[in-house]
Backbone as JSON Lines, residues from 0, in Angstrom:
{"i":0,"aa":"X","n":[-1.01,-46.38,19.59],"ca":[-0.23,-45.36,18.9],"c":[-1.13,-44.44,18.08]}
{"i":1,"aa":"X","n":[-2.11,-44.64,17.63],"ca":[-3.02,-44.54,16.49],"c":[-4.02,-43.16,17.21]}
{"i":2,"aa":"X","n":[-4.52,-43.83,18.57],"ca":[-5.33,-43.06,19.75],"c":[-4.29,-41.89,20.02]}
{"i":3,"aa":"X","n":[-3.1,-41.92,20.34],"ca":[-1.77,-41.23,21.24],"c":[-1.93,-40.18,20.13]}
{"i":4,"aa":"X","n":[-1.68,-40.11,18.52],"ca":[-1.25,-39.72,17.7],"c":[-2.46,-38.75,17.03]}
{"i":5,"aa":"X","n":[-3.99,-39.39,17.44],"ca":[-4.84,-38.41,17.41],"c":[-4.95,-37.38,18.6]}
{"i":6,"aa":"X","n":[-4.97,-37.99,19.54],"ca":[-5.64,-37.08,20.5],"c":[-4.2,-35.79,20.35]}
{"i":7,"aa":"X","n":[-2.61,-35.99,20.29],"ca":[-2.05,-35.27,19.8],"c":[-2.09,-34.18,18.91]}
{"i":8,"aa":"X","n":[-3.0,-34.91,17.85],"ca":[-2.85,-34.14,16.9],"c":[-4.54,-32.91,17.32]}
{"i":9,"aa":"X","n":[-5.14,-33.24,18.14],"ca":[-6.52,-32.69,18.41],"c":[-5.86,-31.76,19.21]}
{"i":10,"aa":"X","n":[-5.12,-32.19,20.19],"ca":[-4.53,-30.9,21.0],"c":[-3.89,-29.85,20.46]}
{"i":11,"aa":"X","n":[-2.78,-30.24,19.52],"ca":[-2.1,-29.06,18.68],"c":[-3.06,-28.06,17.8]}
{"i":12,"aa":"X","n":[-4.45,-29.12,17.33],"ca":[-5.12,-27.94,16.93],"c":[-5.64,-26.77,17.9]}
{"i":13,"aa":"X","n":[-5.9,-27.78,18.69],"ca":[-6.91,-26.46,19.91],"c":[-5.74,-25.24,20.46]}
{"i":14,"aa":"X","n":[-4.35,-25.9,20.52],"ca":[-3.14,-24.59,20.9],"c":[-3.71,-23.53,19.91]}
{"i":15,"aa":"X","n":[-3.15,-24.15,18.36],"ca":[-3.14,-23.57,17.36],"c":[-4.66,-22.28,16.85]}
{"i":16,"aa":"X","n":[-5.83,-23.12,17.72],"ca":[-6.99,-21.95,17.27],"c":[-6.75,-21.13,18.48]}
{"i":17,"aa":"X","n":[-6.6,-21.57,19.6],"ca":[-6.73,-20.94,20.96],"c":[-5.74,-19.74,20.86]}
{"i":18,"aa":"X","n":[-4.39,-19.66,20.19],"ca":[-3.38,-18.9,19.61],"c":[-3.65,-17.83,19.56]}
{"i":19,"aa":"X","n":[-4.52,-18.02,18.15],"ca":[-5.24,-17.09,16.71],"c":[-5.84,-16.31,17.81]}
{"i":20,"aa":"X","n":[-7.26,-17.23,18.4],"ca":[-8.11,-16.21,19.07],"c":[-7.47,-15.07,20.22]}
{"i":21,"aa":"X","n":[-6.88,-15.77,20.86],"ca":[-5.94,-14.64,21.78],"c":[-5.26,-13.58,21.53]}
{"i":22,"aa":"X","n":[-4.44,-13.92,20.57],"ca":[-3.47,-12.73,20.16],"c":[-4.22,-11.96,18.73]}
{"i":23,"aa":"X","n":[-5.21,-12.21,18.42],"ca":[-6.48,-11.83,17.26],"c":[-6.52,-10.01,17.27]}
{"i":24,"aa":"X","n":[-7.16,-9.88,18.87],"ca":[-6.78,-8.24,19.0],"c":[-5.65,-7.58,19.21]}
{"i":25,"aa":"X","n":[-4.65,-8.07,19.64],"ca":[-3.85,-7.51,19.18],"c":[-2.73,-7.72,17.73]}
{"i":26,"aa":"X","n":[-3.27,-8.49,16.79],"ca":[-2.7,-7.63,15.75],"c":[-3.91,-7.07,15.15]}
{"i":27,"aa":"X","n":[-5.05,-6.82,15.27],"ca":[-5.42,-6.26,14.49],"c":[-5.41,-4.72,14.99]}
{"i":28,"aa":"X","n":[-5.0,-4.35,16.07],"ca":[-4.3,-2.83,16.79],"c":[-3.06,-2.98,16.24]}
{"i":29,"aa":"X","n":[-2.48,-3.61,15.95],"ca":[-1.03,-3.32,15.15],"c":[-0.78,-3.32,13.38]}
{"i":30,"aa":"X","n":[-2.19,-4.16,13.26],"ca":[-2.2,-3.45,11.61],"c":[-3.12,-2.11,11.52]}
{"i":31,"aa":"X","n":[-3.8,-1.28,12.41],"ca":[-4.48,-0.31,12.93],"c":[-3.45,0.78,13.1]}
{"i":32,"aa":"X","n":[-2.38,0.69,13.68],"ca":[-1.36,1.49,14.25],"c":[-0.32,1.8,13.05]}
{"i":33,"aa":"X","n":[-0.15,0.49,12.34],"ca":[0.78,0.58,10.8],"c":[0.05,1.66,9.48]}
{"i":34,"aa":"X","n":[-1.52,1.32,10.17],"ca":[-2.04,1.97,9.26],"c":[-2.06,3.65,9.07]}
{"i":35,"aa":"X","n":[-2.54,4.01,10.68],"ca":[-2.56,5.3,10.96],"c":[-1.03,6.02,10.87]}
{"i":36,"aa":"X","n":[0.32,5.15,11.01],"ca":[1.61,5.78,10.62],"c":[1.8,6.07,9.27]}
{"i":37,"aa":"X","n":[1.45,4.89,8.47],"ca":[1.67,5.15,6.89],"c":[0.58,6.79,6.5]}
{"i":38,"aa":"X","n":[-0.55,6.79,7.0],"ca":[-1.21,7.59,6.38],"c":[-0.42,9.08,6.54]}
{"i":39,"aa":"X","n":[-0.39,9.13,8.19],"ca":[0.5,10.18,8.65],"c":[1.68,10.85,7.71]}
{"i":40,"aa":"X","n":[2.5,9.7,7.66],"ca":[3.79,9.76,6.54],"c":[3.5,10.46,5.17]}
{"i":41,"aa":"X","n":[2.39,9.8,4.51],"ca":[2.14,10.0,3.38],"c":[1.25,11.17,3.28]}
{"i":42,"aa":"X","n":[0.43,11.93,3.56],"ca":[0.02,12.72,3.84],"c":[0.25,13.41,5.45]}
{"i":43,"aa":"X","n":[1.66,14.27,5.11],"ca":[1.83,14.99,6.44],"c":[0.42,15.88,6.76]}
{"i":44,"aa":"X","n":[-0.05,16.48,8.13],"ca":[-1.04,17.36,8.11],"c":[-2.34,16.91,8.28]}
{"i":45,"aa":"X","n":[-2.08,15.89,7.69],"ca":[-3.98,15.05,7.55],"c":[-4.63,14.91,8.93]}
{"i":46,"aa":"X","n":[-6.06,15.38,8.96],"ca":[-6.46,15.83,10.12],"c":[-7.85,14.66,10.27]}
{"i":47,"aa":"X","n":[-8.1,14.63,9.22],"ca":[-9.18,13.75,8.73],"c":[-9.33,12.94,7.57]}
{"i":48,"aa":"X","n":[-9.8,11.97,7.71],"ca":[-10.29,11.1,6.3],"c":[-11.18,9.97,6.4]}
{"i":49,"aa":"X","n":[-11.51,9.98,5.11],"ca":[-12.56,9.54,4.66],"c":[-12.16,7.86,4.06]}
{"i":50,"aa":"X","n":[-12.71,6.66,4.09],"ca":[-12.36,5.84,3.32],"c":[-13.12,5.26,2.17]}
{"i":51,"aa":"X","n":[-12.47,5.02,0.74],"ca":[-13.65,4.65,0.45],"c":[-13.53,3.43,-0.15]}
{"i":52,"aa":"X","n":[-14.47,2.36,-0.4],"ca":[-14.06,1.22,-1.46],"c":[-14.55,0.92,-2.53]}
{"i":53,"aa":"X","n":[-14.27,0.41,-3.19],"ca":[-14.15,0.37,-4.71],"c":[-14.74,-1.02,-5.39]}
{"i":54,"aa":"X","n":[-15.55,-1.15,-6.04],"ca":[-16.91,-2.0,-5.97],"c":[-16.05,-2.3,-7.95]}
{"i":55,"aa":"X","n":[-16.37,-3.46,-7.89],"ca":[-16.0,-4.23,-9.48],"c":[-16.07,-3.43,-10.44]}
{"i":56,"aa":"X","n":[-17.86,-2.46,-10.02],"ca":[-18.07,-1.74,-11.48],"c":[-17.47,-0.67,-11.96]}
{"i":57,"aa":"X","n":[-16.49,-0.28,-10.17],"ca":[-15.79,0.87,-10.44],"c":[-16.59,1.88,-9.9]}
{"i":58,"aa":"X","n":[-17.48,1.64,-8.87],"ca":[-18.18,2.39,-8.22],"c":[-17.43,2.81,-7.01]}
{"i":59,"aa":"X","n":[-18.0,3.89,-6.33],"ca":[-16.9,4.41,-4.52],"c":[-18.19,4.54,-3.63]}
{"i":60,"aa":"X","n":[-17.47,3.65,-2.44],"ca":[-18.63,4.06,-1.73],"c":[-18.22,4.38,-0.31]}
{"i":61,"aa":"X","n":[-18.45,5.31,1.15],"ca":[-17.52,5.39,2.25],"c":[-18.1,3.86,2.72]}
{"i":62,"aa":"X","n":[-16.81,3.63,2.95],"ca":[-16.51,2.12,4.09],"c":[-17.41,2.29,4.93]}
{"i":63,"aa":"X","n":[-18.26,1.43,5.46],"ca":[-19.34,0.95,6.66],"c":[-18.78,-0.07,6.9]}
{"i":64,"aa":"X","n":[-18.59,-1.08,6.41],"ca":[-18.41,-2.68,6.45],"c":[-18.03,-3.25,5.56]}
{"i":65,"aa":"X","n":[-16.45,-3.42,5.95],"ca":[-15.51,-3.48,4.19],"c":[-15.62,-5.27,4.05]}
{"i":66,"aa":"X","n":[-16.23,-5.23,2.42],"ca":[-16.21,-6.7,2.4],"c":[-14.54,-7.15,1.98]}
{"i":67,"aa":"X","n":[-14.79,-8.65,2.16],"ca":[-13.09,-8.76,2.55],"c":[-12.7,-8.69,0.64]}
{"i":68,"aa":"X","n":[-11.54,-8.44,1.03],"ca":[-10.76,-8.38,-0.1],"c":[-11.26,-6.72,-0.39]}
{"i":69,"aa":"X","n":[-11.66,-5.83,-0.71],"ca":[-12.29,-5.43,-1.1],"c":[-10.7,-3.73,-1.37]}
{"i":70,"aa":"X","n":[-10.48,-3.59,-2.47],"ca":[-9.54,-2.38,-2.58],"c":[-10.41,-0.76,-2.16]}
{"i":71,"aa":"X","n":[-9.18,-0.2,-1.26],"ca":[-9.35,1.5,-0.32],"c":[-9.15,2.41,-1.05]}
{"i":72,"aa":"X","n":[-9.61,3.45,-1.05],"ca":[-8.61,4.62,-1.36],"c":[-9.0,5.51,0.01]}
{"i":73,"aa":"X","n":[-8.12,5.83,0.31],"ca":[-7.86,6.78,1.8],"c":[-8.13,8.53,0.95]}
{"i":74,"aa":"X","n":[-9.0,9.44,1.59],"ca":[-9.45,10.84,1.31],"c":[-8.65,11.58,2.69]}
{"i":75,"aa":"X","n":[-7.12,12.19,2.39],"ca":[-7.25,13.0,3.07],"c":[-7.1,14.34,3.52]}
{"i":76,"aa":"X","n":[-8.01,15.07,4.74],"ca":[-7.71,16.68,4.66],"c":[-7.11,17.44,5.6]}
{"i":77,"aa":"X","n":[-6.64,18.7,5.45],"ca":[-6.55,18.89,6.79],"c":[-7.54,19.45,7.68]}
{"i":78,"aa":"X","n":[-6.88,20.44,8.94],"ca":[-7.71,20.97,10.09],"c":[-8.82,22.01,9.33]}
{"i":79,"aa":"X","n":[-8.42,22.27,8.04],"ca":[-9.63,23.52,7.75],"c":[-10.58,23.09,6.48]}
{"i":80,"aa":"X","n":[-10.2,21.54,6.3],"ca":[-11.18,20.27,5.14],"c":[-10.38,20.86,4.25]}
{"i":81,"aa":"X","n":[-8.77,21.04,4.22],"ca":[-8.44,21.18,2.64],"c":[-8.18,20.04,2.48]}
{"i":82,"aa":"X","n":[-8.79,19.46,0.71],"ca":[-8.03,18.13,0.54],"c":[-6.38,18.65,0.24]}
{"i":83,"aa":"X","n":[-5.65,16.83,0.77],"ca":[-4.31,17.15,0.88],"c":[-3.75,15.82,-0.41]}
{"i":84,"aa":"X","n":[-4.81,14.7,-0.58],"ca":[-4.56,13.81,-1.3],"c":[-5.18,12.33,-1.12]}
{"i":85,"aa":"X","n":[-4.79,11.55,-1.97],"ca":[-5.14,10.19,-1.95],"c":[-4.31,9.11,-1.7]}
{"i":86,"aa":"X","n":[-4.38,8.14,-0.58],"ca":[-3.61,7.16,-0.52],"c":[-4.05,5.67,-1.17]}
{"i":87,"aa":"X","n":[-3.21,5.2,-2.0],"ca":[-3.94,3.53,-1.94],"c":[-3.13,2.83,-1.87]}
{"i":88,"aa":"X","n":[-3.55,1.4,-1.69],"ca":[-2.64,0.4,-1.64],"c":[-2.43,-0.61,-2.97]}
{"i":89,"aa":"X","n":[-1.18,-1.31,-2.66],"ca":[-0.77,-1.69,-3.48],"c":[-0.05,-2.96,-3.28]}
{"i":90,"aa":"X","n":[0.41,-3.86,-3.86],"ca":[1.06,-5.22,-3.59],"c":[1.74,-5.97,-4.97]}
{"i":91,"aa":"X","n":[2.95,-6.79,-4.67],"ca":[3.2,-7.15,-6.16],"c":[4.45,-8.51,-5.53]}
{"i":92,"aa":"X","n":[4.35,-9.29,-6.05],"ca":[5.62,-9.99,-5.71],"c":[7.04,-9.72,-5.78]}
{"i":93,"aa":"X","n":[7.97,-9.91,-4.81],"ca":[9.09,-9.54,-4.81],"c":[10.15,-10.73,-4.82]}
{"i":94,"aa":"X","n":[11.32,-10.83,-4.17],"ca":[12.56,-11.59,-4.03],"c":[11.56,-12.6,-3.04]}
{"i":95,"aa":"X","n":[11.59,-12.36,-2.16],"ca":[11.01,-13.31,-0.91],"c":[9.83,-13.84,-0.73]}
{"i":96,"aa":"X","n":[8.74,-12.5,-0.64],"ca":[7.54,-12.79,-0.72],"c":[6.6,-11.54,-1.11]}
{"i":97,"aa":"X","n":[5.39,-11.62,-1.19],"ca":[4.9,-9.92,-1.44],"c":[5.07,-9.37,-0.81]}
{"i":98,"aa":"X","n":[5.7,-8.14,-1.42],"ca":[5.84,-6.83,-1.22],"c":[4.38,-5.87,-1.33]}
{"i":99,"aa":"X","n":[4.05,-5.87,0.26],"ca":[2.61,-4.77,0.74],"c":[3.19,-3.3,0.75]}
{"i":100,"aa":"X","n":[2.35,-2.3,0.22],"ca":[2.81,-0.89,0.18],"c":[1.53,-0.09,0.23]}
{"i":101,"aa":"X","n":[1.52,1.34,0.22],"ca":[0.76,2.34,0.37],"c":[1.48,3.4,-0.39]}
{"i":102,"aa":"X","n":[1.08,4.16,-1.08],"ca":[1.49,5.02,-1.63],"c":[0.84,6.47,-1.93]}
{"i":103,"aa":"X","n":[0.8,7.59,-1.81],"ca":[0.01,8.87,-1.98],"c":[0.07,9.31,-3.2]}
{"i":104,"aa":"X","n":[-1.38,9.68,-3.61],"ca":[-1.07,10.36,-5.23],"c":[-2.13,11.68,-5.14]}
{"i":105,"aa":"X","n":[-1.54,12.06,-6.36],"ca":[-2.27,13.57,-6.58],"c":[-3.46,13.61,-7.84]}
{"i":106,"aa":"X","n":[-4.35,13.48,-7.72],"ca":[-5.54,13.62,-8.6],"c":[-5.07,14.88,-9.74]}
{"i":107,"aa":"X","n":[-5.09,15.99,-8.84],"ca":[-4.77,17.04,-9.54],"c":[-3.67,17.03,-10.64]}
{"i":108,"aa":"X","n":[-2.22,16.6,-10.08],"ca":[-1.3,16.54,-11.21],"c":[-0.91,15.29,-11.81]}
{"i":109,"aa":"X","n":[-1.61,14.25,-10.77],"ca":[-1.68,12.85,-11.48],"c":[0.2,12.59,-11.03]}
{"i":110,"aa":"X","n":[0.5,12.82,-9.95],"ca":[1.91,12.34,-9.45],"c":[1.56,11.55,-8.13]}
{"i":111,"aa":"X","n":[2.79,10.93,-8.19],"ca":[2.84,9.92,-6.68],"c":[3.58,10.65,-6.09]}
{"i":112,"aa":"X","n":[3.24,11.04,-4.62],"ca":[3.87,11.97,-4.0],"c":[4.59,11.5,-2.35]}
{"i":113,"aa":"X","n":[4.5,9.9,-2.47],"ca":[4.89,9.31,-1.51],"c":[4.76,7.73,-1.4]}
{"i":114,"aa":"X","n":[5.54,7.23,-0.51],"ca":[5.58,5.73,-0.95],"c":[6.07,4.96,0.43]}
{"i":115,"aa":"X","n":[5.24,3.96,0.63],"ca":[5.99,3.63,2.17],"c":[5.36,2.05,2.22]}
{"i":116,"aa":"X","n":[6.56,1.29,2.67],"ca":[6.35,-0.11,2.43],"c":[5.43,-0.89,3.49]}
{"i":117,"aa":"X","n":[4.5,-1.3,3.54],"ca":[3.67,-1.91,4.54],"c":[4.41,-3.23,5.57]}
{"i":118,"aa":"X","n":[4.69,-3.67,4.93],"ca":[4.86,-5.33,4.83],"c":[5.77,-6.05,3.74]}
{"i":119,"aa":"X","n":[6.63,-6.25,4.43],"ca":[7.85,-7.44,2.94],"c":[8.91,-8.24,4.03]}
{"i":120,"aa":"X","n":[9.3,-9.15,3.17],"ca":[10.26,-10.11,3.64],"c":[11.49,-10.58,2.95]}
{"i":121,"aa":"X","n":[11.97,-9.31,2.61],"ca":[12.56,-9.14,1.31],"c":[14.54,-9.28,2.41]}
{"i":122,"aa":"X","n":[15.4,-9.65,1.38],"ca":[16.69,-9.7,1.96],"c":[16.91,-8.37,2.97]}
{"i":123,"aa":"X","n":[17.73,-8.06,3.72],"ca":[18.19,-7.67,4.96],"c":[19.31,-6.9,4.54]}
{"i":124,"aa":"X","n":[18.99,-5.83,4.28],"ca":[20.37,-5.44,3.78],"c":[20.86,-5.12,2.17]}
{"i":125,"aa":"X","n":[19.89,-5.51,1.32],"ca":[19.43,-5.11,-0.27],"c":[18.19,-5.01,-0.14]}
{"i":126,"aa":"X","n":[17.62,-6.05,-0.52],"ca":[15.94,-5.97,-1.33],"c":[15.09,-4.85,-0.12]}
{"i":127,"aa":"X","n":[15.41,-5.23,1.15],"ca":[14.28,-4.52,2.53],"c":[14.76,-3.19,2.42]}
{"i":128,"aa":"X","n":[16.22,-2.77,1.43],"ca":[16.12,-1.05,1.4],"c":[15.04,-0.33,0.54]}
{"i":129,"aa":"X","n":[14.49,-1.09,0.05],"ca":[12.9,-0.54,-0.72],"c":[12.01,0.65,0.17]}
{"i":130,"aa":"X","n":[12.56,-0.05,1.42],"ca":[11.14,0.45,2.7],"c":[12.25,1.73,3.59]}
{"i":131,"aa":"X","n":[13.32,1.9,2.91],"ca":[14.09,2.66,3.97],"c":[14.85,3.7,3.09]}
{"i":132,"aa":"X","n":[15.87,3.12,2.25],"ca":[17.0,3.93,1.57],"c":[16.42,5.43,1.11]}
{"i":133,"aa":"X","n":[16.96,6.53,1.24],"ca":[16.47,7.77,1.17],"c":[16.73,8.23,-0.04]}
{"i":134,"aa":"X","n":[17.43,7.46,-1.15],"ca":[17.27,8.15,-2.56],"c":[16.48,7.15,-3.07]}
{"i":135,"aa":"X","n":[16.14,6.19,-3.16],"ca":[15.04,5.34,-3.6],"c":[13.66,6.02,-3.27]}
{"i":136,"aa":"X","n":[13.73,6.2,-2.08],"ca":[12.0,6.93,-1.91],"c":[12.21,8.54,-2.34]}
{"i":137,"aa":"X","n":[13.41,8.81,-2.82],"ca":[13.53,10.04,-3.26],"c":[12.33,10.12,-4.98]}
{"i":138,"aa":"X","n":[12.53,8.8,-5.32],"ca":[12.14,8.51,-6.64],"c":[10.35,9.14,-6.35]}
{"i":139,"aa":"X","n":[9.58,8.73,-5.33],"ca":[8.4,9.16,-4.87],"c":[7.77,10.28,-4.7]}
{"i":140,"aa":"X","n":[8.62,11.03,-4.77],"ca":[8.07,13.0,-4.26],"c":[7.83,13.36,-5.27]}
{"i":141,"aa":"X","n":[7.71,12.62,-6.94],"ca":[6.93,13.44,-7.95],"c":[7.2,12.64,-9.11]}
{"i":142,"aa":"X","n":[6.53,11.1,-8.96],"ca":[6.53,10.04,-9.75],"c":[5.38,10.41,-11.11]}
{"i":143,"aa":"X","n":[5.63,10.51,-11.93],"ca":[4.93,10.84,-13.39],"c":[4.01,9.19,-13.39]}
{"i":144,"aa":"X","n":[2.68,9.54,-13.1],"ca":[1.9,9.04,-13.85],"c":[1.17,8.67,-14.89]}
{"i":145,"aa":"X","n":[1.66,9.64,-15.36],"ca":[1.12,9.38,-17.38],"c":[1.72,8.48,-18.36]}
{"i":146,"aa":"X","n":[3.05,7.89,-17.9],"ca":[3.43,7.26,-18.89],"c":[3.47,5.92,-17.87]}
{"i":147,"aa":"X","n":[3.75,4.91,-18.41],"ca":[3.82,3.89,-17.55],"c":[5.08,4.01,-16.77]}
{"i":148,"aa":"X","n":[5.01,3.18,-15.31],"ca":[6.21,3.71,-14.13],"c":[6.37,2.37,-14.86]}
{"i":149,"aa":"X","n":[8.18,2.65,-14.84],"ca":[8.88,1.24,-14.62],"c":[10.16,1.75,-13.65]}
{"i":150,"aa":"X","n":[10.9,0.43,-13.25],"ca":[11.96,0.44,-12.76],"c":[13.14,0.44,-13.26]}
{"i":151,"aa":"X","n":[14.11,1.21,-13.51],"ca":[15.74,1.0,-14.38],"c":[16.3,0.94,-13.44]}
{"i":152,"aa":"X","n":[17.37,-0.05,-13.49],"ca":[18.73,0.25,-13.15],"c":[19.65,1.75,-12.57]}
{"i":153,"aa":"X","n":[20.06,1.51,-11.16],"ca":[20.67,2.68,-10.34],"c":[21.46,3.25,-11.59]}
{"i":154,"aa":"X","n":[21.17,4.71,-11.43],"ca":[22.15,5.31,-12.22],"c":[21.45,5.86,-13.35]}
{"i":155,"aa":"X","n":[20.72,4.97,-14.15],"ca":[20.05,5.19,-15.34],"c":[18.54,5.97,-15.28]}
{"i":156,"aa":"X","n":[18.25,6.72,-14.5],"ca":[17.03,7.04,-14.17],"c":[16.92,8.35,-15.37]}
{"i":157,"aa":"X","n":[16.19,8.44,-16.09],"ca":[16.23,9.9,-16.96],"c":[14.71,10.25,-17.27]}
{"i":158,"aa":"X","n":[13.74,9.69,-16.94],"ca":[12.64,10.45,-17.26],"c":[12.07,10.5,-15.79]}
{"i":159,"aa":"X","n":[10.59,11.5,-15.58],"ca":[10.05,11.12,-14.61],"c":[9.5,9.96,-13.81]}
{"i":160,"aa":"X","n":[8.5,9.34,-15.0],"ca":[7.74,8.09,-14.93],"c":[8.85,7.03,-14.52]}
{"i":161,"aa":"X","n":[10.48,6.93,-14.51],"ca":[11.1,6.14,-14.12],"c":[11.31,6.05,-12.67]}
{"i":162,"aa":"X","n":[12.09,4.76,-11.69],"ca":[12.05,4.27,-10.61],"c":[14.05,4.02,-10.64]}
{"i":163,"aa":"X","n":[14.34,4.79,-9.77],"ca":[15.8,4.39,-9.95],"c":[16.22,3.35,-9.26]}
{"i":164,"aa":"X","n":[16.24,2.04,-9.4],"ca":[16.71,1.08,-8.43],"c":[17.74,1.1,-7.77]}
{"i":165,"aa":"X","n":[17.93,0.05,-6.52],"ca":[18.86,-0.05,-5.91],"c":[19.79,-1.11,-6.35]}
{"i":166,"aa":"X","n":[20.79,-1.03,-6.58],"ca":[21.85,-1.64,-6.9],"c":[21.96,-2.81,-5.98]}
{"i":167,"aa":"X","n":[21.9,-3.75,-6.14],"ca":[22.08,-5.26,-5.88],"c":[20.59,-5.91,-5.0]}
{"i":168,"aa":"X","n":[19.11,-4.74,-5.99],"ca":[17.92,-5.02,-5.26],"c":[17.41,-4.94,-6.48]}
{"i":169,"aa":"X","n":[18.13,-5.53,-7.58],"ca":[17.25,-5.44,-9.06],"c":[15.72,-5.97,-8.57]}
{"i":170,"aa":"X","n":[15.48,-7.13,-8.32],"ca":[14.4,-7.92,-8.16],"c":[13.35,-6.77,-7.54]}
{"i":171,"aa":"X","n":[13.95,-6.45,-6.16],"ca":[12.73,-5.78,-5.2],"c":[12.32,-4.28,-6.09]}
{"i":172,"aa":"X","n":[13.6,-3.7,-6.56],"ca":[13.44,-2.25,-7.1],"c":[12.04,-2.88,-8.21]}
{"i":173,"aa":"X","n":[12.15,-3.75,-9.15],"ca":[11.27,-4.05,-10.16],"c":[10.12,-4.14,-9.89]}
{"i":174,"aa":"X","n":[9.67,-4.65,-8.58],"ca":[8.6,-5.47,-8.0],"c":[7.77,-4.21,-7.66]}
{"i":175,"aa":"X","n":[8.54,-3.22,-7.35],"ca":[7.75,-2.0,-6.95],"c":[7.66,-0.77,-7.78]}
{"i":176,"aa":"X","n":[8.33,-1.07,-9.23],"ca":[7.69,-0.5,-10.53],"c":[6.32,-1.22,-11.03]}
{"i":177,"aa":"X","n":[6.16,-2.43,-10.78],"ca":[5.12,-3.31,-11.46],"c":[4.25,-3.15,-10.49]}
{"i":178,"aa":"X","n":[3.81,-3.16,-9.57],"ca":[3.12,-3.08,-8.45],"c":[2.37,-1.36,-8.45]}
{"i":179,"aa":"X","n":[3.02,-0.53,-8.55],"ca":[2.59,0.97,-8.76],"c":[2.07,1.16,-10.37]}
{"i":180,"aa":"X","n":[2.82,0.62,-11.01],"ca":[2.35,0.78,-12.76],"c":[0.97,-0.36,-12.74]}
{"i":181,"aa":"X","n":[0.79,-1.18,-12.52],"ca":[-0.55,-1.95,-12.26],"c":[-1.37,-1.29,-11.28]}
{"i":182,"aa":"X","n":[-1.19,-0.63,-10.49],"ca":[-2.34,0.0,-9.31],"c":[-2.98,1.27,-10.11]}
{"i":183,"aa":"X","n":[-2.2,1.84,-10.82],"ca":[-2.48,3.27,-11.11],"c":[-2.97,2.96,-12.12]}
{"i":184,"aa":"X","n":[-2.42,1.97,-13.41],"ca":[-3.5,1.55,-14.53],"c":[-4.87,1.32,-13.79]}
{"i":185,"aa":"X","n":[-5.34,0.63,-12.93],"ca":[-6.06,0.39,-12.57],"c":[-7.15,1.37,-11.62]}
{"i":186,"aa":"X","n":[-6.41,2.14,-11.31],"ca":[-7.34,2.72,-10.02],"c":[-7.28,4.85,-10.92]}
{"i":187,"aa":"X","n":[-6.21,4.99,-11.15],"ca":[-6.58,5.92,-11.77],"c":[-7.67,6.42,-12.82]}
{"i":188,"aa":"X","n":[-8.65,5.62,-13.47],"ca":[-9.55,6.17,-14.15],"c":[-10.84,6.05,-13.55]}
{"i":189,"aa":"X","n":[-10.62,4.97,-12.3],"ca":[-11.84,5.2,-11.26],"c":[-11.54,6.59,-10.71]}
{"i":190,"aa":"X","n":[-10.29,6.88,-10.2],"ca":[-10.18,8.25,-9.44],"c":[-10.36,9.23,-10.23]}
{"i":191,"aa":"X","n":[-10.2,9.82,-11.4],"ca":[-10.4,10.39,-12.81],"c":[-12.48,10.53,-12.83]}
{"i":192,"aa":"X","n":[-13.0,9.77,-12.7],"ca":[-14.24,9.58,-12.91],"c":[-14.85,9.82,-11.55]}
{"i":193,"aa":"X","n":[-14.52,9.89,-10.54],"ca":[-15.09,9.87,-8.95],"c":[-14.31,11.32,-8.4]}
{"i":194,"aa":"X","n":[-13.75,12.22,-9.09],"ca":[-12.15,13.09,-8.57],"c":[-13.09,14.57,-7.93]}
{"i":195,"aa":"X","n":[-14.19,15.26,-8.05],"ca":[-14.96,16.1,-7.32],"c":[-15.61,15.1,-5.96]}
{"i":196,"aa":"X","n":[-15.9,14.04,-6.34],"ca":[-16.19,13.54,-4.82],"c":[-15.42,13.25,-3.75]}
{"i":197,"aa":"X","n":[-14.16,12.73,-4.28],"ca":[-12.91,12.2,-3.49],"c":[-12.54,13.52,-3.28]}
{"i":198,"aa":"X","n":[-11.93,14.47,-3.64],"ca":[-11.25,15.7,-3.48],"c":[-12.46,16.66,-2.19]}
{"i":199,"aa":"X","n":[-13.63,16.47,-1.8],"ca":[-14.84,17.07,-1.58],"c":[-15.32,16.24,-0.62]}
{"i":200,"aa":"X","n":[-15.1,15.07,-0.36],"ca":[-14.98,14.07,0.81],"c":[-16.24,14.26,0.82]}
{"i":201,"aa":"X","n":[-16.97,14.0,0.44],"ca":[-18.56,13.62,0.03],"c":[-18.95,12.21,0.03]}
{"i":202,"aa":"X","n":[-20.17,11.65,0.76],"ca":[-20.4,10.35,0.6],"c":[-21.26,9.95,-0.55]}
């Protein structure tokens, strides 16, 4: 039983790596394909870009060989090198599980000018309208960065810097005030300090 129960268990591993390795290229063409849609979305027009990553000290450098983990900011322009904006990513826990996103911002006026959900596993029908409902991402076309973003309650939305939630998606609406108000604390005074190079797509 002991023999039966290993060699079992030796086989399920080898399915289990043999799996990974097979189907390996193709998701990584389908997180490739998610990628090139979000950018599209978020910067209509974008003809070109630049990537760059973002080093502990708060340094930018263009992507060659992204070490893992390592946070993007997407440079992009159009057909005649105008810059059009900056995309980054973002993540935060939600109802289900993390909530992955991308979002576009403006150096210049310091607004979020777009927002599009990567990845979530959020309820079916509330929390997953994060990634769809058209007055929720309405909240995105000119999100105030200067004050801290939070999320209120549908209905109650009265300043810019606010996030109008969806009504019976308290949890997910929140998850994606905290998630954007932590990215932008964070990544905005690198972009602030790096903003003629990024805007100038310069390596």
């Amino acid at each position: 039983m002991i023999k039966f129960l290993g060699c079992l268990s030796f086989l399920c591993g080898v399915l289990i790596v043999g799996t990974h390795i097979l189907t390996l290229d193709r998701i990584r063409a389908n997180q490739d394909e998610i990628l090139r849609q979000s950018l599209a979305q978020l910067l209509p027009g974008m003809q070109r870009q630049i990537v760059y990553t973002v080093a502990p000290s708060g340094d930018i450098a263009v992507l060659h060989a992204e070490p893992a983990g390592a946070k993007r900011i997407f440079a992009g322009f159009d057909a005649n090198n105008r810059f059009l904006g900056l995309v980054l990513e973002a993540s935060e826990r939600g109802y289900a599980d993390v909530i992955s996103a991308m979002y576009a911002y403006s150096p210049e006026t310091k607004l979020i000018t777009g927002f599009t959900v990567v990845e979530m596993r959020e309820t079916p029908g509330l929390g997953n309208k994060i990634g769809a409902d058209p007055d929720f991402l309405q909240n995105f076309k000119a999100l105030d960065t200067t004050h801290p973003i939070k999320a209120v309650k549908h209905g109650a939305k009265q300043n810019p810097w606010e996030i109008d939630g969806i009504s019976g998606a308290t949890i997910s609406s929140r998850a994606v005030g905290r998630m954007l108000a932590a990215s932008i604390q964070e990544m905005a005074p690198i972009i602030d300090r790096h903003k003629a190079r990024l805007e100038s797509g310069t390596e």
